[in-house]
VOVEXPA-147814 format. One record per atom (N, C-alpha, C): residue in one letter; x, y, z. Coordinates in pm, whole numbers, padded with zeros to 5 digits, always signed. Layout:
AXYZ;...
***
This chain:
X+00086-00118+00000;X+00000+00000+00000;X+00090+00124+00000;X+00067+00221-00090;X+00169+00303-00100;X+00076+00396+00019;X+00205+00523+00030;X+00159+00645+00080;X+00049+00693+00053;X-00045+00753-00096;X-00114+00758-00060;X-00291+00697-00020;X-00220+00568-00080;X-00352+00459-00025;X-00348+00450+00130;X-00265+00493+00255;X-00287+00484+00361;X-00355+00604+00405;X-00316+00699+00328;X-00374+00842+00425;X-00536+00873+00355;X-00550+00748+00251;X-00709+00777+00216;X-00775+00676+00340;X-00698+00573+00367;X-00752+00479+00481;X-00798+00536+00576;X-00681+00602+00598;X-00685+00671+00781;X-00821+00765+00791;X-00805+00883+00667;X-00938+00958+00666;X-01026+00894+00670;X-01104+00757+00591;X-01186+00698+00548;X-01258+00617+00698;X-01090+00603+00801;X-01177+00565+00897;X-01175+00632+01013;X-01156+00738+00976;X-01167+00834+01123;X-01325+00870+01036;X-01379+00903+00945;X-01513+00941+00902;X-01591+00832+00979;X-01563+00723+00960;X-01678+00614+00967;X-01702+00635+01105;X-01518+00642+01209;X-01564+00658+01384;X-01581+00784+01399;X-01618+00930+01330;X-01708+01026+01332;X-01868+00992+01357;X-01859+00962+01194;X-02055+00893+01188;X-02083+00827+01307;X-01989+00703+01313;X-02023+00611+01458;X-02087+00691+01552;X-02001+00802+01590;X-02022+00866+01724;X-02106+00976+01755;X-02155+01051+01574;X-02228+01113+01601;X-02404+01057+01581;X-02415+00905+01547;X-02506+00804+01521;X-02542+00807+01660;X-02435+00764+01747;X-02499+00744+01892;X-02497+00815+01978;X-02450+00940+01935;X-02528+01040+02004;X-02635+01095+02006;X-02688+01066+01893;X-02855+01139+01827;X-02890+01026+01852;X-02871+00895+01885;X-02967+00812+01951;X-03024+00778+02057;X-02860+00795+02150;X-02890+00856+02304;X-02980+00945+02329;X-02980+01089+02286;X-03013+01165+02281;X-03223+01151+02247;X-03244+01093+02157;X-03383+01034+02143;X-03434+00974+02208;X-03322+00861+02259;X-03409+00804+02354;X-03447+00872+02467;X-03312+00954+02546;X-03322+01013+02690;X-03461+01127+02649;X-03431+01177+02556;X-03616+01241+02513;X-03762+01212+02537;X-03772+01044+02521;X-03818+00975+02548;X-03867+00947+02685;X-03794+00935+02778;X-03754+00935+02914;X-03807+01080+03053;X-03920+01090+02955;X-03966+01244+03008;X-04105+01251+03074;X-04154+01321+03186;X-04287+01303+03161;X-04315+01553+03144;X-04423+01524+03072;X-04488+01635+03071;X-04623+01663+03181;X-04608+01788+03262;X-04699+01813+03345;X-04754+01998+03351;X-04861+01996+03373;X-04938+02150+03393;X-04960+02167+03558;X-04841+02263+03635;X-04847+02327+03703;X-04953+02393+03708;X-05075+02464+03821;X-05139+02555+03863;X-05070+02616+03974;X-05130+02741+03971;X-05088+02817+04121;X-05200+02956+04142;X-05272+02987+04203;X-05374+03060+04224;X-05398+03157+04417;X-05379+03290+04354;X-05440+03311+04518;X-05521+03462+04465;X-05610+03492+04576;X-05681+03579+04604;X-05626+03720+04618;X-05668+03810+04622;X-05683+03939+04611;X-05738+04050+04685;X-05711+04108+04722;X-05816+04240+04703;X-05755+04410+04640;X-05814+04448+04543;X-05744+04588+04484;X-05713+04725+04584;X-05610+04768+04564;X-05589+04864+04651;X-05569+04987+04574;X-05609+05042+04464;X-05620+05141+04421;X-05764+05146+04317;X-05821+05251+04297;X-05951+05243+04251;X-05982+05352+04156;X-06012+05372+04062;X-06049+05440+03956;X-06215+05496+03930;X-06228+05617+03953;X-06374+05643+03873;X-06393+05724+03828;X-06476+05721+03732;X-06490+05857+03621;X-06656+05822+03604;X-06644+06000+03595;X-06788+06052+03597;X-06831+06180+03541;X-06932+06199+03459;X-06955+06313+03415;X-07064+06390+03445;X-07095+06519+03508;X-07198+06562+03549;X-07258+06659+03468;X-07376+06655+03478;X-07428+06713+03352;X-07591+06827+03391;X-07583+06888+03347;X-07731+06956+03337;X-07818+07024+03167;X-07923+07031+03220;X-07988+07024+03117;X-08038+07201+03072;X-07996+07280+03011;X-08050+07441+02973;X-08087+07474+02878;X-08167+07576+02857;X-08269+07605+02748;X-08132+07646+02688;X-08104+07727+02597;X-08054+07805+02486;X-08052+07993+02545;X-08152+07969+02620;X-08132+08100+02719;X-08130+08103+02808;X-08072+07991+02825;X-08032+08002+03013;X-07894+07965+03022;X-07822+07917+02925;X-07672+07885+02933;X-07583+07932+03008;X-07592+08063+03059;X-07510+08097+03191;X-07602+08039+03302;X-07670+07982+03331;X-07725+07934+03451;X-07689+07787+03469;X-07697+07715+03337;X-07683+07576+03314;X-07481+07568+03358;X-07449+07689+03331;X-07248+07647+03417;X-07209+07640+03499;X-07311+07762+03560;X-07318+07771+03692;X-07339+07669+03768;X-07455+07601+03760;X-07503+07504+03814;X-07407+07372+03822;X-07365+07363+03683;X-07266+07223+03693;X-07146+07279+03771;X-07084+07375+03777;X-06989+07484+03861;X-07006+07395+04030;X-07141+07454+04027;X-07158+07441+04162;X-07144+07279+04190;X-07185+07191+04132;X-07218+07027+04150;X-07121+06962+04146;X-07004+07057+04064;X-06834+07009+04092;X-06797+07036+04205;X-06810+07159+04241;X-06743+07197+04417;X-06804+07127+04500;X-06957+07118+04462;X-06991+07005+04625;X-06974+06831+04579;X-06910+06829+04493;X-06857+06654+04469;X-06755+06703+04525;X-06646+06801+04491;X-06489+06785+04551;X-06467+06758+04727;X-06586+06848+04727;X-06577+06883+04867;X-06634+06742+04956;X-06702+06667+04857;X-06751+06523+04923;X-06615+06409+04913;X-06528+06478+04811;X-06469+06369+04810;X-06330+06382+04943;X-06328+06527+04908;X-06207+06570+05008;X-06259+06573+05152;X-06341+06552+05208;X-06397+06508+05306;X-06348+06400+05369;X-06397+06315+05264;X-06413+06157+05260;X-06264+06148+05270;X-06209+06196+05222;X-06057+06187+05252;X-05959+06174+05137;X-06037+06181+05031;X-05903+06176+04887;X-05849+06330+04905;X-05760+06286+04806;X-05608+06379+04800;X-05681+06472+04682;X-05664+06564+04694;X-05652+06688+04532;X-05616+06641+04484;X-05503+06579+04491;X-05422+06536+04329;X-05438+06409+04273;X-05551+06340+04340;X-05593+06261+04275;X-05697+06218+04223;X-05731+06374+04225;X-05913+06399+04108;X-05807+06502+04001;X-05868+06434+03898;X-05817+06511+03746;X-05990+06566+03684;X-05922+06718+03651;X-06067+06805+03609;X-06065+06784+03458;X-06125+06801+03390;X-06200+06836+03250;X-06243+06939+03218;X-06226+07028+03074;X-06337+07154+03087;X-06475+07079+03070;X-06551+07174+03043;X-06698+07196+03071;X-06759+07205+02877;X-06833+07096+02881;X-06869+07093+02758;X-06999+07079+02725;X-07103+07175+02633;X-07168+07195+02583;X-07236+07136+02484;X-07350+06969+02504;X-07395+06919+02411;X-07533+06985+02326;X-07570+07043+02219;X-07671+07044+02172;X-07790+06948+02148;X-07901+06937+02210;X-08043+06881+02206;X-08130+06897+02122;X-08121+06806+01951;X-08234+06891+01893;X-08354+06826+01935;X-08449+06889+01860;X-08629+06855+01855;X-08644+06757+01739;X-08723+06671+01706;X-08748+06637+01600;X-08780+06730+01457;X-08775+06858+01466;X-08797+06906+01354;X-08651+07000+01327;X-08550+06972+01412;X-08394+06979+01397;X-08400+07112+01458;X-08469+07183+01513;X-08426+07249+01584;X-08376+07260+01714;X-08267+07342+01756;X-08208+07307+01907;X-08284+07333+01984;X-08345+07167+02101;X-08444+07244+02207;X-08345+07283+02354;X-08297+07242+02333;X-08208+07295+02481;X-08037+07237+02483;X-07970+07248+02518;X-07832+07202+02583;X-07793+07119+02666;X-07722+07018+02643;X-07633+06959+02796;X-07525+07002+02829;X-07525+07084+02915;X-07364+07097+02952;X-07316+07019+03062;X-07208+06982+03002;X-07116+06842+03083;X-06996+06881+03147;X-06999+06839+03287;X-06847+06850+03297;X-06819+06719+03255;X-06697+06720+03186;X-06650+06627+03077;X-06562+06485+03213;X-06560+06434+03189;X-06535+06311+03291;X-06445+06353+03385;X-06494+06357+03502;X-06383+06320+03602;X-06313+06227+03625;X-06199+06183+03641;X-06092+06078+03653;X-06042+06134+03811;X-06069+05976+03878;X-06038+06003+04001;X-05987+05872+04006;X-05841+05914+04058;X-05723+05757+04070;X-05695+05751+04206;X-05734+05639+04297;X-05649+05700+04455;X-05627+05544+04498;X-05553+05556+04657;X-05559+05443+04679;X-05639+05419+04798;X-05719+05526+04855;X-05801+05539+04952;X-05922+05464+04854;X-05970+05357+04860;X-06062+05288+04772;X-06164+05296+04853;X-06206+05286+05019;X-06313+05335+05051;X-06359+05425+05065;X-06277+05572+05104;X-06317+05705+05090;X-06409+05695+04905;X-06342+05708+04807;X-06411+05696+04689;X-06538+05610+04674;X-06530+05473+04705;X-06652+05416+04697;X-06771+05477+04768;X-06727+05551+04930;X-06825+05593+04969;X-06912+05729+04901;X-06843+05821+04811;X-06910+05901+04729;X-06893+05844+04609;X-06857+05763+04546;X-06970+05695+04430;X-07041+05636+04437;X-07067+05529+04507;X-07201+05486+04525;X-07297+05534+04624;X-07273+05673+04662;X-07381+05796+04730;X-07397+05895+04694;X-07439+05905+04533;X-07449+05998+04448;X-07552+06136+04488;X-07660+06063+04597;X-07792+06126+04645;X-07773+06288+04625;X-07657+06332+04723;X-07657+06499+04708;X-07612+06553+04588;X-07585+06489+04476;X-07589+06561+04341;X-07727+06574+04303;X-07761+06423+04288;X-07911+06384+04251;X-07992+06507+04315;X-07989+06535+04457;X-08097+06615+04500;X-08070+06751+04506;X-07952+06787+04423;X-07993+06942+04390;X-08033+06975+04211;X-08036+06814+04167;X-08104+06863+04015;X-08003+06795+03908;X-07876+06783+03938;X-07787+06720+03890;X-07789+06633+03813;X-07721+06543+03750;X-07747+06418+03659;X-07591+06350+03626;X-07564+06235+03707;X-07431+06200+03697;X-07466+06094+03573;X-07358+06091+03477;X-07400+06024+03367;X-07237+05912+03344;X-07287+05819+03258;X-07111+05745+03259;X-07048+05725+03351;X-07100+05740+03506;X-07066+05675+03661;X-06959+05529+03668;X-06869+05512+03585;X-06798+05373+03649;X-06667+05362+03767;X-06677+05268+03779;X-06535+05208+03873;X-06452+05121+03879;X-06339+05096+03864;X-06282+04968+03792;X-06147+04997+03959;X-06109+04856+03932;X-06017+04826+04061;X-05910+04748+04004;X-05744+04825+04088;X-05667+04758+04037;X-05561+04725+04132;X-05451+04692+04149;X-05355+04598+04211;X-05241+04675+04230;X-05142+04738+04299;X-05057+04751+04237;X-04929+04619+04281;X-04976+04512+04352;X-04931+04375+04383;X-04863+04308+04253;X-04940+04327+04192;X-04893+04245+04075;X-04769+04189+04030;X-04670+04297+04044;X-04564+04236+04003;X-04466+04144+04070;X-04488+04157+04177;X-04422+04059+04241;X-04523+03935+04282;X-04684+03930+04262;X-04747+03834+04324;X-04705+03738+04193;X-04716+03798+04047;X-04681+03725+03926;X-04556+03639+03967;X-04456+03698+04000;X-04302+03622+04021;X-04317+03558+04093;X-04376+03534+04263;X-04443+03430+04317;X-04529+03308+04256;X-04638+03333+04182;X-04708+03277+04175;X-04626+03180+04061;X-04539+03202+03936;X-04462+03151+03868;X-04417+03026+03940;X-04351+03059+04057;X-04247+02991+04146;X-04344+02862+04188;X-04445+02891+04272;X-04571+02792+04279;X-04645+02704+04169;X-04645+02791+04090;X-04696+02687+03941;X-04615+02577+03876;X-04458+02618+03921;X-04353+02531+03871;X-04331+02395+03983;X-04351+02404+04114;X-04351+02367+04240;X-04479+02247+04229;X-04577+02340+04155;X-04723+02218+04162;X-04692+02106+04037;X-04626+02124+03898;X-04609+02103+03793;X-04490+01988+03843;X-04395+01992+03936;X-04301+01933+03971;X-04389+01769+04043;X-04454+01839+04155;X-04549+01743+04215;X-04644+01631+04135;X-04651+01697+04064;X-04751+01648+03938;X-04695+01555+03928;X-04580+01571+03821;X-04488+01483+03784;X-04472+01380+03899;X-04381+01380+03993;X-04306+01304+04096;X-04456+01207+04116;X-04579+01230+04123;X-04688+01114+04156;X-04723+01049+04057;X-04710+01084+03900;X-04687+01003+03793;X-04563+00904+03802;X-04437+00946+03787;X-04362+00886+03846;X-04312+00754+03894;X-04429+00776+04076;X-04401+00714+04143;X-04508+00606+04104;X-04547+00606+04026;X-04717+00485+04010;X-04601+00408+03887;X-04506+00448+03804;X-04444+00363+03732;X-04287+00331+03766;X-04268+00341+03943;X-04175+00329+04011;X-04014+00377+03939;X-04048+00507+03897;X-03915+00586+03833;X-03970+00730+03953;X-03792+00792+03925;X-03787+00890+03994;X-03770+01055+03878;X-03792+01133+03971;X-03815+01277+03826;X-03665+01311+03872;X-03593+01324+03748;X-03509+01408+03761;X-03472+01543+03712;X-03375+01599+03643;X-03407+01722+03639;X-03500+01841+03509;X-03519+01951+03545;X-03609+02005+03460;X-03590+02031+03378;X-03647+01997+03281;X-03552+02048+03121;X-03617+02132+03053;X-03748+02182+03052;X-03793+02296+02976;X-03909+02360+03071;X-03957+02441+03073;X-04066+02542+03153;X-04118+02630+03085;X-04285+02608+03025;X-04295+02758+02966;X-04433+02822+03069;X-04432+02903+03088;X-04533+02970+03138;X-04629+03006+03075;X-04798+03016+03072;X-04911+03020+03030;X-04915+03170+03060;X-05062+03240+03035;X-05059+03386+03041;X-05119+03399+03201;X-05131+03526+03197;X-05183+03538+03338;X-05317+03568+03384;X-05442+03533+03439;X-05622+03510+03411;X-05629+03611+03561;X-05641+03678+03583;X-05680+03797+03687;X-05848+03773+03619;X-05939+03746+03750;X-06068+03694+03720;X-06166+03769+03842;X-06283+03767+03851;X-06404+03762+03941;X-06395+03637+04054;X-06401+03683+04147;X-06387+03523+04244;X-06474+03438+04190;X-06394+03307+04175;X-06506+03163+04170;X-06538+03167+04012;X-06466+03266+03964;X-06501+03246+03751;X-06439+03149+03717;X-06505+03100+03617;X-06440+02962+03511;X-06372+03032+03374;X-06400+03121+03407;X-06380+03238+03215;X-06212+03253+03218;X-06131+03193+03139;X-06034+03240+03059;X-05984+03257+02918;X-05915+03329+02928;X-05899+03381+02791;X-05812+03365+02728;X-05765+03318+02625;X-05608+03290+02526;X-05513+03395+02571;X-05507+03525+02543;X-05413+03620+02599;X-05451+03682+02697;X-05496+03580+02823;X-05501+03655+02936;X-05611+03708+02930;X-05635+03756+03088;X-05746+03801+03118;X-05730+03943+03225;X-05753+04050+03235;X-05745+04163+03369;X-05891+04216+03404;X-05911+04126+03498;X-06096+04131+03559;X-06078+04290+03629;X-06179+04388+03618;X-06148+04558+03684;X-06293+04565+03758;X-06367+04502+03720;X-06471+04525+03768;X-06544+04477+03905;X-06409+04442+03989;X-06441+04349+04137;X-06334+04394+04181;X-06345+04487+04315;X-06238+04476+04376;X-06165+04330+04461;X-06220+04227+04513;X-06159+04102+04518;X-06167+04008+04383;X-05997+03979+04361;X-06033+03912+04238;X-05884+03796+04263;X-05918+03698+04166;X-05848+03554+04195;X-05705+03596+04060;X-05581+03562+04135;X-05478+03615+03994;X-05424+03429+03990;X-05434+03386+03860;X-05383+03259+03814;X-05291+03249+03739;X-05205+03127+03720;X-05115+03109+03565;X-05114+02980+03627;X-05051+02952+03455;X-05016+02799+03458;X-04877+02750+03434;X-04799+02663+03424;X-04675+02630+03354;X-04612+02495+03336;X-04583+02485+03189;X-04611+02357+03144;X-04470+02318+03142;X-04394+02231+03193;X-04298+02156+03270;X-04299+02019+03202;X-04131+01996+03155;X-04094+01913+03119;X-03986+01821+03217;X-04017+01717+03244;X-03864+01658+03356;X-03837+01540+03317;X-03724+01538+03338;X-03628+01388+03338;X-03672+01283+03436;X-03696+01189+03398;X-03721+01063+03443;X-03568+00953+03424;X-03620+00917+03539;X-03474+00803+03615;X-03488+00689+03632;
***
């Protein structure tokens, strides 16, 4: 065998114990794949919102010749809301004003029969959530000087969140683990370690709801509300 019939050998069989080795590595590798179980972590806790949102627009109703009376009036129905709210105990700076806006009322034969003038929504953000609730849902002394609160809502929010999320992650992975380890143990193997984790979105709900949603859910309309996720967990089996 000359020179270079050996050095085609040598290459020819360092290729073959290449292939060899990279054959049984992608086979190892399939099988230990194999060797897995998949599980859905839950993790869920309760709530209650500590900051609260409401917006409201107050409104009265004036002829076309009474329009300085109709500003006045909403004038006045703003100072005695502020003064209900600052009572109650919110902060100034956390009622945001609006100007004062002027809807036209026609008649059926298109002429203007009178005006609404609006104060244009109040936005009130605080974290005093019962001072506020107690003058929104005791509208009475607007109501009884003639007033008309219109678009009245309230939505409730968290500012927990970000760290209850990073918790609750930690728990979903913890339940997802458990999962596993009692599958497991019914086919007398042990879980070993974790090899992939993805996390589901996050379902902020109404207590006791079944309703979720593909991208998540942010329930506003309950100040106690249930914050969930899920996470789907892959582990090694032994």
């Amino acid at each position: 065998m000359n020179e270079q019939q050996r050095s085609s050998s040598l290459i020819l069989g360092a290729a073959l114990v290449i292939a060899a080795f990279v054959f049984g590595m992608f086979f190892y590798l399939s099988r230990a794949q194999d060797r897995t179980i998949r599980t859905t972590g839950l993790a869920t806790q309760s709530i209650e919102s500590d900051v609260i949102k409401w917006r409201i627009t107050l409104t009265r109703t004036a002829a076309a010749s009474a329009m300085r009376t109709g500003y006045t009036q909403v004038k006045e129905d703003l100072q005695s809301l502020l003064h209900q709210l600052e009572q109650a105990g919110v902060k100034r700076e956390d009622i945001n004003i609006q100007p004062v806006n002027p809807q036209a009322v026609y008649s059926g034969t298109g002429v203007i029969s009178n005006y609404q003038i609006q104060q244009q929504p109040l936005f009130i953000a605080s974290s005093n959530v019962g001072a506020v609730e107690t003058v929104a849902l005791n509208p009475a002394s607007i109501v009884e000087r003639g007033g008309i609160l219109q678009f009245s809502s309230i939505e409730y929010f968290s500012t927990r969140l970000p760290e209850l999320k990073r918790a609750l992650l930690g728990e979903a992975t913890d339940d997802a683990k458990r999962r596993a380890e009692g599958i497991a143990q019914v086919s007398g193997l042990k879980v070993g370690r974790l090899m992939s984790a993805r996390a589901g979105v996050f379902q902020i709900t109404e207590p006791y709801s079944a309703e979720v949603g593909g991208m998540g859910m942010y329930n506003t309309s309950t100040k106690k509300k249930d914050v969930s996720v899920t996470v789907n967990a892959v582990y090694e089996v032994q």
